[in-house]
Structures are given as structure tokens and as C-alpha cells.
C-alpha positions as CSV (number, residue, x, y, z in Angstrom):
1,X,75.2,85.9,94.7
2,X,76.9,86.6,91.5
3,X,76.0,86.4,88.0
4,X,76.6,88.2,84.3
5,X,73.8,89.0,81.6
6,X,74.8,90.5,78.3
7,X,71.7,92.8,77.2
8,X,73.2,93.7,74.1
9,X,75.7,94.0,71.2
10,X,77.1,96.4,68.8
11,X,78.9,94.3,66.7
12,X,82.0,92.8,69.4
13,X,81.2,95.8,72.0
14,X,78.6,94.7,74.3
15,X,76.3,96.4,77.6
16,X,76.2,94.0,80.4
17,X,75.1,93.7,84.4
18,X,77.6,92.1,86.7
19,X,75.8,91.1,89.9
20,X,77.5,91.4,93.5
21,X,76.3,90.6,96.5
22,X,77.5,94.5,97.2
23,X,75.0,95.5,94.0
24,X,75.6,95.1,90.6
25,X,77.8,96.7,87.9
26,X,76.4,98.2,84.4
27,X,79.2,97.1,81.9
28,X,81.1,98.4,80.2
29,X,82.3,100.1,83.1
30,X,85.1,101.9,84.5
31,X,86.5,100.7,87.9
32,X,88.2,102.7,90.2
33,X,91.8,101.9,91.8
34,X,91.3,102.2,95.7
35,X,95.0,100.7,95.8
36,X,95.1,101.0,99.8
37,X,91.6,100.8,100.6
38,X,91.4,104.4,99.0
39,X,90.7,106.4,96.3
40,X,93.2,109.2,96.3
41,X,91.7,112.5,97.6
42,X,88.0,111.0,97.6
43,X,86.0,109.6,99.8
44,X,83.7,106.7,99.5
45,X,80.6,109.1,99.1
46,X,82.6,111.0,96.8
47,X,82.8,107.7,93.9
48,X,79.6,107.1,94.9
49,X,78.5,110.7,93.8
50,X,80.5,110.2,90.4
51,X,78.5,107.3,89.3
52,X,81.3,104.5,89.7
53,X,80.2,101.4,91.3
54,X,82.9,99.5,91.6
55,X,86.5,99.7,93.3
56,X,89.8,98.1,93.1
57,X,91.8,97.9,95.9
58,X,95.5,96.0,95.9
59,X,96.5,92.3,98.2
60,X,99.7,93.0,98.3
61,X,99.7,96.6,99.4
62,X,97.3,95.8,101.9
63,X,98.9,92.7,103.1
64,X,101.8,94.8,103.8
65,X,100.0,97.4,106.2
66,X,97.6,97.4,107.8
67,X,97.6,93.4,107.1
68,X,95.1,91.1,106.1
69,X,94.1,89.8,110.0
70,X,93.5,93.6,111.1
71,X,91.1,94.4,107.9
72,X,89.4,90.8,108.7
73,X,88.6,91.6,112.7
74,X,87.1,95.5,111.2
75,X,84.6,93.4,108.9
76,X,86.4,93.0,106.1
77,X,87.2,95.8,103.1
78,X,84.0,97.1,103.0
79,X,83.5,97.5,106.6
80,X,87.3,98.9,106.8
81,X,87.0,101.9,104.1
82,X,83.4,103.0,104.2
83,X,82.5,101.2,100.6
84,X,79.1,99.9,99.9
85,X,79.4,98.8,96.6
86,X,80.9,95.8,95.1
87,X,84.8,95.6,95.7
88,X,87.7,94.1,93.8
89,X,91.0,92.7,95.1
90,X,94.1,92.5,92.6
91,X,96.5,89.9,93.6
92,X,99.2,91.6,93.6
93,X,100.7,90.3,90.3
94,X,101.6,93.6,88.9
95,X,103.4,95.4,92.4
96,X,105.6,91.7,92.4
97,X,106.8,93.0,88.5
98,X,106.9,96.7,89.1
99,X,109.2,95.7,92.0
100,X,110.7,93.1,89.8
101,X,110.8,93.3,85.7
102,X,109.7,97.0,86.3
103,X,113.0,98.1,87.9
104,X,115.1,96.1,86.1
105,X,114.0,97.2,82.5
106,X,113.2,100.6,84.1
107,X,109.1,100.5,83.0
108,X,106.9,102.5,85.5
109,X,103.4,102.1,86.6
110,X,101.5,104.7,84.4
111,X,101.1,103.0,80.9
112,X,104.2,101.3,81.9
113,X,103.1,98.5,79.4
114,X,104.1,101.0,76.5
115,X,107.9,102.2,76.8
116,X,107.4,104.5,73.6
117,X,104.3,106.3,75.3
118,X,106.6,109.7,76.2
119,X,103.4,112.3,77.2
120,X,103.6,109.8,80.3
121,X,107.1,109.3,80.8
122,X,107.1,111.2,83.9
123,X,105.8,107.9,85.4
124,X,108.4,106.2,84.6
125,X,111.8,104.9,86.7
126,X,114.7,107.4,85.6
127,X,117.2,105.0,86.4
128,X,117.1,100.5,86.4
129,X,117.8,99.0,89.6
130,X,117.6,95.9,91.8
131,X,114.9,93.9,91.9
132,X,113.4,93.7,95.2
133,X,111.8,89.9,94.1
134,X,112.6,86.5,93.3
135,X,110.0,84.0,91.3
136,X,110.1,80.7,91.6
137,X,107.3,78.0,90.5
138,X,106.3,78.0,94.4
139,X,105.1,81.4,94.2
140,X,106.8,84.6,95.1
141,X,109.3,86.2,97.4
142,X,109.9,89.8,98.4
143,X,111.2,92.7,100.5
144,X,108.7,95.0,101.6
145,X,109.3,98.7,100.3
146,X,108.1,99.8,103.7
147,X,110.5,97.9,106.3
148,X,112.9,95.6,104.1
149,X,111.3,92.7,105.8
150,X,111.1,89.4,104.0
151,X,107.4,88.3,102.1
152,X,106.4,85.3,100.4
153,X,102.9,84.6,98.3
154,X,102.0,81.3,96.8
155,X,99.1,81.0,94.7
156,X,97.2,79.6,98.1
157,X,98.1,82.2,100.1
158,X,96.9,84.9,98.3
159,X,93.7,83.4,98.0
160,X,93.6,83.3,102.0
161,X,94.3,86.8,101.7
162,X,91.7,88.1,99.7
163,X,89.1,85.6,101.4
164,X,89.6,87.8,104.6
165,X,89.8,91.2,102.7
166,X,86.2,90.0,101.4
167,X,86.0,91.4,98.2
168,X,82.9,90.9,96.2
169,X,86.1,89.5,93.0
170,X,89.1,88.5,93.8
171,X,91.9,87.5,91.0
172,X,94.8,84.8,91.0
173,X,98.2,84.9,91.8
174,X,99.8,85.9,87.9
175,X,103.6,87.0,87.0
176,X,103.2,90.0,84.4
177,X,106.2,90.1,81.9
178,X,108.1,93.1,80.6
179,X,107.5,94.7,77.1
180,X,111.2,93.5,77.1
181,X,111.1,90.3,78.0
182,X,111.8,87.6,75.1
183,X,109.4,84.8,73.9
184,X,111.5,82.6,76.4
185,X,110.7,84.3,79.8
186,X,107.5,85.5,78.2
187,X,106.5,81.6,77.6
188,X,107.9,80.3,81.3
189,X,105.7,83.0,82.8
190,X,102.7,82.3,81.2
191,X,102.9,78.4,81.9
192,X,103.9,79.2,85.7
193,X,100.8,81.7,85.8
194,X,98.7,78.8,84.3
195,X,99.4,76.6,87.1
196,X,99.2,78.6,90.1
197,X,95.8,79.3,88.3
198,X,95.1,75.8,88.7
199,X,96.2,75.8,92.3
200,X,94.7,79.5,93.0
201,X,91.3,78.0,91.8
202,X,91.3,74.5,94.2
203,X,92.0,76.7,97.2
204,X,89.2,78.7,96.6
205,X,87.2,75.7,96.2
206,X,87.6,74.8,99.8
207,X,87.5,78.6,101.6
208,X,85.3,80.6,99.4
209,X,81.7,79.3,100.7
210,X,80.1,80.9,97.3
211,X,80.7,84.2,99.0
212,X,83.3,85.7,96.1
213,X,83.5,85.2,92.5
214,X,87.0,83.9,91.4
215,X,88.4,85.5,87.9
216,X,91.7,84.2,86.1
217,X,94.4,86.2,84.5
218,X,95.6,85.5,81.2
219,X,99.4,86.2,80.0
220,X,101.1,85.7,77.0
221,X,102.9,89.0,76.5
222,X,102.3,89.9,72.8
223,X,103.3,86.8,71.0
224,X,99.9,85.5,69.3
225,X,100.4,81.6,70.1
226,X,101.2,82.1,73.8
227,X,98.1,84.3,74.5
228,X,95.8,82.1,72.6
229,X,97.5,78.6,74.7
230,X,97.0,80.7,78.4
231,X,93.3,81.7,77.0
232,X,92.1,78.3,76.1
233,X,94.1,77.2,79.3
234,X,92.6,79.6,81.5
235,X,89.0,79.6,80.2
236,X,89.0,75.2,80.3
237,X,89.4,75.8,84.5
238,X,85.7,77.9,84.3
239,X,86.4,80.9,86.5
240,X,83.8,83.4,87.1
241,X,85.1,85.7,84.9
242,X,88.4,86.3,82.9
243,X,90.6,89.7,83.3
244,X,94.2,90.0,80.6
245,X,96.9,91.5,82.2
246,X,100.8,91.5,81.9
247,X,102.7,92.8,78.8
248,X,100.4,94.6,76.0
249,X,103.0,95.1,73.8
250,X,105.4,98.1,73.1
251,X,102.4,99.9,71.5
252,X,98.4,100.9,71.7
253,X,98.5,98.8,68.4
254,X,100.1,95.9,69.2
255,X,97.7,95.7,72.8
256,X,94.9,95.9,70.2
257,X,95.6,93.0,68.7
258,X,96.7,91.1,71.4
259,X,92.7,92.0,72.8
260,X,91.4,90.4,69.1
261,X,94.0,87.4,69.6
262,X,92.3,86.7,73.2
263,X,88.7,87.6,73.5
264,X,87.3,85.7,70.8
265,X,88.7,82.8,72.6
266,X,87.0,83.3,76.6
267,X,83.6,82.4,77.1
268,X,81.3,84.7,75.7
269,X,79.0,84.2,78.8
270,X,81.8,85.5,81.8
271,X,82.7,88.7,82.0
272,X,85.9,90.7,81.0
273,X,88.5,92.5,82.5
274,X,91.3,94.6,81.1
275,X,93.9,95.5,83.8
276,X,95.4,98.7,83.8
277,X,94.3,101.0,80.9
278,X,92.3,103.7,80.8
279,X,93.1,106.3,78.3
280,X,90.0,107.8,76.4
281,X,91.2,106.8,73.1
282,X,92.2,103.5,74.5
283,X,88.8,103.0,76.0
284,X,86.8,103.4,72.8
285,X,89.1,100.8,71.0
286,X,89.2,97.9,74.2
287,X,85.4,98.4,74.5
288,X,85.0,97.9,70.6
289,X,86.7,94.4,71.0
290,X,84.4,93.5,73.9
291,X,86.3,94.3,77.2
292,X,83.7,94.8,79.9
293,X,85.6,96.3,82.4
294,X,88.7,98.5,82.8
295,X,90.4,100.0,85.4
296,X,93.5,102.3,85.6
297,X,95.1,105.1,88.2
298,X,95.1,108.0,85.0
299,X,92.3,109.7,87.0
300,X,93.8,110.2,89.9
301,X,97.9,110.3,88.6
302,X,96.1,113.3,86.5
303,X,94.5,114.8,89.1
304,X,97.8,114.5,91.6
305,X,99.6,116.9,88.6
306,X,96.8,119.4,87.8
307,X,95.6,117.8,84.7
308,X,92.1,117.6,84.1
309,X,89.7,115.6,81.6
310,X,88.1,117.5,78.5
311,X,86.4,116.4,76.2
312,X,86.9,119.3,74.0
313,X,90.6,119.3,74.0
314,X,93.8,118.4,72.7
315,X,94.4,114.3,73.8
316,X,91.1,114.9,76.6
317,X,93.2,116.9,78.9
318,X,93.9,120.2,79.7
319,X,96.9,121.3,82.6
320,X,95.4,123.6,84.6
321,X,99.0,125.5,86.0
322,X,99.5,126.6,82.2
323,X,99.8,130.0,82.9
324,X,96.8,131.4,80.0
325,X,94.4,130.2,83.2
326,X,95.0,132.3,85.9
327,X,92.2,134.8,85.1
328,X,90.3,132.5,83.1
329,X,86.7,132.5,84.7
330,X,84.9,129.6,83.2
331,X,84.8,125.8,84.6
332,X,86.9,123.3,83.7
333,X,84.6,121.9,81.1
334,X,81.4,123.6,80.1
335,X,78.7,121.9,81.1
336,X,79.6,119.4,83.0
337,X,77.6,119.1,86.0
338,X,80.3,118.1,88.5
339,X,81.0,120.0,92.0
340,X,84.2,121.3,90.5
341,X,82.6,122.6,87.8
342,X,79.5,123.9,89.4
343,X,81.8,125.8,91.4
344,X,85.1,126.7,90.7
345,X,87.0,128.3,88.1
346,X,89.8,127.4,86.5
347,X,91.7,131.0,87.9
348,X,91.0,129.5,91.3
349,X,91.8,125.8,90.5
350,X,94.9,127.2,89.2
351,X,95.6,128.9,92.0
352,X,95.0,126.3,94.3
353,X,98.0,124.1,92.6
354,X,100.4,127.0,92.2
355,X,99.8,127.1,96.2
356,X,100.0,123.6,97.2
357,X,96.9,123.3,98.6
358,X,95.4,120.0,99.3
359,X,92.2,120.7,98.3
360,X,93.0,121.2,94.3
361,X,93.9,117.0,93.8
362,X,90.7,116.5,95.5
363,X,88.3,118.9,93.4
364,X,90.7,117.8,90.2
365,X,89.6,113.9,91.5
366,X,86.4,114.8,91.6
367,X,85.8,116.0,87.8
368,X,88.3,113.2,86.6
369,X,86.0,110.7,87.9
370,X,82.7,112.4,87.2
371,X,84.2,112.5,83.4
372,X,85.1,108.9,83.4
373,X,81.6,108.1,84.6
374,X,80.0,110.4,81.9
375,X,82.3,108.5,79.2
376,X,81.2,105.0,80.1
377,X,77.2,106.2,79.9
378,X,77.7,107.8,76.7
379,X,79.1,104.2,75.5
380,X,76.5,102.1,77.0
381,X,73.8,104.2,75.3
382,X,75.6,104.0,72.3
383,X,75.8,100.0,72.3
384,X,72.2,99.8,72.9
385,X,71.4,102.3,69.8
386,X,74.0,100.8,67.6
387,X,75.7,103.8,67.6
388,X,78.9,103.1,68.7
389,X,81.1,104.0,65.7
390,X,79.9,107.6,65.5
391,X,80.1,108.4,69.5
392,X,83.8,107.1,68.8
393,X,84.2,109.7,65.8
394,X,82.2,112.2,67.8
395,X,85.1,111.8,70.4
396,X,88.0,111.7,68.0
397,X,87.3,114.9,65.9
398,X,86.8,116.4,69.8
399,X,90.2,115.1,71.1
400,X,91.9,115.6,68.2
401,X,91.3,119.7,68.4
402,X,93.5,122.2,69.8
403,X,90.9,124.7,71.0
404,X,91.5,126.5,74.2
């Protein structure tokens, strides 16, 4: 029912197929956030159009509404949202610290794992507040944004959860640290993530009827000798697969090196997840190191604020409400074989922001993911030809322009 091949390397980078019982995954591969059982302002046929094959949706957000027993009587995820493909559940680690850490040390959900990142700091809190969570070696307790009513998760529970959302992957129960969380904190989180690992991973034992693939999440913040300890912790327990989460560091440079801390130590055989980043540049460089799997909301946070992927431009983006658009008459990106671009200009794309209509963040969504899906093909054809480090300074000299 599930399985993971690597077909071959280019130096650490590597092409892969991840095998669902929901159809399998060409790696490296970009997976799409359906947080709530949805892909902002796309449908399921939509991703499906853009070449993705594989969503993320959220435990903790859905175990807050509609609830895990309603999405289990409708058939389970799949069933619920229309989605054919193979399906990821998160546990929820990362909405316990952005309710938690996040607010306290004011680090939003965008990149939050890189305070210095300023192009994104519209994403971030303005001001700290109270965290709306309490950790304790147990598991988990919190007040739900929606109602204020009372939640708690253990390590089993989740896993109970995510049997009866019926993803194809489901994750553990993990506690990401702050950027600015000391090696103290940093260290007690990791070693309580490592054992609700363990207890994550009996529960699933008993429930999961070889119907899921279980992955562990490693932690360690960026301090060298606590990422290495939860990796060699975390790969002895022989998930199905491995994802690193948590605190990256305070910089692109330092979550590089946590990546060549870390991989070299999980199992060469399982597959590999990085949670939560997907910047061009920063997909070049995780891919590089042998991440086989990435996911991140930039598409669609882009696509919410007019900003759309080019590969010709300054940083791979262009903001289409700049007002040098609004009689411009070519596509978004020439080329590009998307409905957006097939279509639409970017006058009328510009227009449709300036006037609030609902249909822009969908036909924004719809290139953005088309890009993403034209990026991770270019790399996979790159691994198998060996070609790996020029497609990344074909990309670099394109990014790094400021044409119009």
C-alpha cells in the first residue's frame, strides 16, 4: 500500500516515487496546503489540472470544525473535499506554537521561522500577545480561536484523529520551538517531541490496519547536537518516512545547515519532508541537500495579495496592482501555458484586484500553482541528466534580474 524507490541522484539531490494507496508521488515534489480540506480559491480539479498530486490538509483545524466524527461518517478526507489523490494530515504541531511561541515572541505563519525575512513581514503578528496554549509532557491544551472552548491533544489522540480523517500520511504529535527560544527550551522540546513520537508510533500500531503510512518529526531548533540526538532518535523508531519541522534558524543559511546536520543522518531508504518552506530560491538549495518533499502556503498567501510567480523577475514575483500594469496587454508570464495565462492579461488581472473581485485570487492560484508544478519538473529532469547545478544558475541569473 505504500512504498518509496529512489531512481536517481545528482550528487545529495535525488528523483523518487512515493506510492499511496490514492496514487503515487514523483519526488521531489511540491505539496499543496489544503489547511481546511481546501486549497484556497481552487478546486480539487483545479490542483489536479496544475500537475500537483499531493495535499496537505491540517488535524487541528479540522478537528476544530467540522470535527473529526463528521469527516469520518462523509468517508473520510477524500470523500469529504472531492480529492482523489494521495492526502497528508499535519498534526497540528505548528497551529499549537503559532498560538503559543508564535504570539508570544510575535513570529507569524509566512516564513515565520526567519524573523529577519522583512519582504514577508506583512505575515507577521504586529504586536506579542497571550498564548492561547499550555504544554505539558501529557500532550497539549488549548482554546479554540473559534469559540474559546477548551481542547486537549495527546500524542494518542491525534493519531485517532487522523485515522478517521484517513489520510494516505499522517505525522506525530511534535512542539515546534521559536527562532527565540534558548538551547534550554529548545532541548526540553525536542526530548518531549521524541517521546510522544514513541507513544504516537504504538498507537498507530494498534488502529492503523496498514491503511496509512506514519512519518516522524524531527526538532532540534538550530543547535547542531540537539538535531542530530532527535534524528538518530527518531530514525531508531523506523517510521515510514521522516519530515523536519520546528525552528530553522534566524536565517535561509542557518536552515541550510541545519538540513546538512540532519539528512545525512535519516535513512537513505524513507522518504523526506521539509515543513513549511517554499521559496524558489529556497527550493533549489533544500532539494540540493536531498529533501523530497516540501510544502508551504507562499502560493496561495501570494495569490490572496496579487502577487504572482515569474520566472523572469526580480525575487520570482511580480505584484500585479503596481500601477505600470493597467494597460499592459501581455500574460503574466510568457509562455506559460496556464488558463490565466492563456487568457487574461495582466490590465485585466489588475483590474480584477483593484476591484475586489473574487475571481482574481482564484486565476492568481491557478498560475502560482501551475508555476510551482513547472519548477518541480524542471528539477526532476535535471536530477536525472545530472544537470542540477546549471538549472539552479539558470534560475538565479533569472531571479536575480530586474526586467519588467
Amino acid at each position: 500500500m505504500f512504498s518509496f524507490k529512489v531512481l536517481s541522484n545528482d550528487k545529495e539531490a535525488r528523483t523518487g516515487e512515493l506510492v499511496t494507496p490514492h496514487g503515487s508521488i514523483k519526488t521531489p515534489s511540491f505539496v499543496a496546503v489544503g489547511t481546511r480540506a481546501t486549497v484556497k480559491a481552487l478546486s480539487s480539479k483545479d490542483i489536479h489540472a496544475s500537475g500537483c498530486r499531493v495535499i496537505i490538509a491540517n488535524s487541528y483545524h479540522l478537528h476544530l470544525q467540522p470535527g473529526g466524527d463528521i469527516i469520518e461518517h462523509m468517508g473520510g478526507l477524500h470523500s469529504f473535499m472531492g480529492w482523489e489523490g494521495p492526502l497528508i494530515t499535519d498534526s497540528g504541531g505548528f497551529q499549537i506554537f503559532s498560538l503559543g511561541a508564535a504570539k508570544e515572541h510575535r513570529v507569524g505563519k509566512v516564513a515565520p521561522i526567519f524573523p529577519e525575512d522583512q519582504d514577508l513581514g506583512r505575515h507577521f503578528h504586529s504586536k506579542k500577545g497571550k498564548s492561547l496554549v499550555r504544554v505539558d509532557d501529557n500532550g497539549v491544551e488549548f482554546v479554540s480561536y473559534l469559540d474559546g472552548s477548551r481542547h486537549r491533544f495527546s500524542p494518542e489522540q491525534v493519531i485517532r484523529l487522523e485515522q478517521k480523517l484517513g489520510a494516505d500520511i499522517v505525522l506525530v504529535l511534535d512542539e515546534c520551538t521559536s527562532p527565540l527560544h534558548d538551547y534550554h527550551y529548545t532541548n526540553a522540546a525536542m526530548e518531549r517531541t521524541n517521546r510522544w513520537a514513541v507513544r504516537a508510533r504504538e498507537e498507530f500500531g494498534k488502529i492503523s490496519h496498514n491503511k496509512q503510512a506514519l512519518m516522524g518529526i524531527v526538532q532540534g531548533g538550530a543547535y547542531r547536537d540537539l538535531r542530530e540526538k532527535s534524528a538518530i532518535f527518531i530514525s531508531n523508531l523506523d517510521f515510514d518516512g521522516y519530515a523536519i519541522g520546528g525552528s530553522l534558524g534566524r536565517s535561509k543559511e542557518e536552515m541550510y545547515r541545519v538540513l546538512e546536520w540532519t539528512i545525512p543522518i535519516l535513512p537513505p531508504e524513507k522518504p523526506r519532508h521539509l515543513l513549511g518552506i517554499g521559496e524558489v530560491q529556497d527550493i533549489f538549495e533544500v532539494v540540493k541537500r536531498g529533501i523530497d518533499l516540501v510544502d508551504c502556503v507562499i502560493p496561495n498567501k501570494f495569490a490572496q495579495t496579487g502577487t504572482f510567480f515569474s520566472k523572469n523577475k526580480e525575487r520570482f514575483r511580480i505584484h500585479i496592482q503596481n500601477s505600470r500594469f493597467k494597460n499592459d496587454p501581455r500574460p503574466v508570464e510568457e509562455g506559460c501555458g496556464c488558463h490565466t495565462c492563456r487568457h487574461y492579461s495582466r490590465a485585466y488581472l489588475r483590474h480584477l484586484f483593484m476591484a475586489g473581485e473574487p475571481l482574481a485570487m482564484h486565476l492568481a492560484a491557478v498560475h502560482n500553482f501551475n508555476f510551482m508544478e513547472s519548477l518541480m519538473g524542471q528539477i526532476r529532469t535535471a536530477i536525472k541528466e545530472k544537470t542540477l547545478a546549471e538549472l539552479t544558475r539558470k534560475w538565479n541569473s533569472r531571479g536575480g534580474s530586474n526586467r519588467k
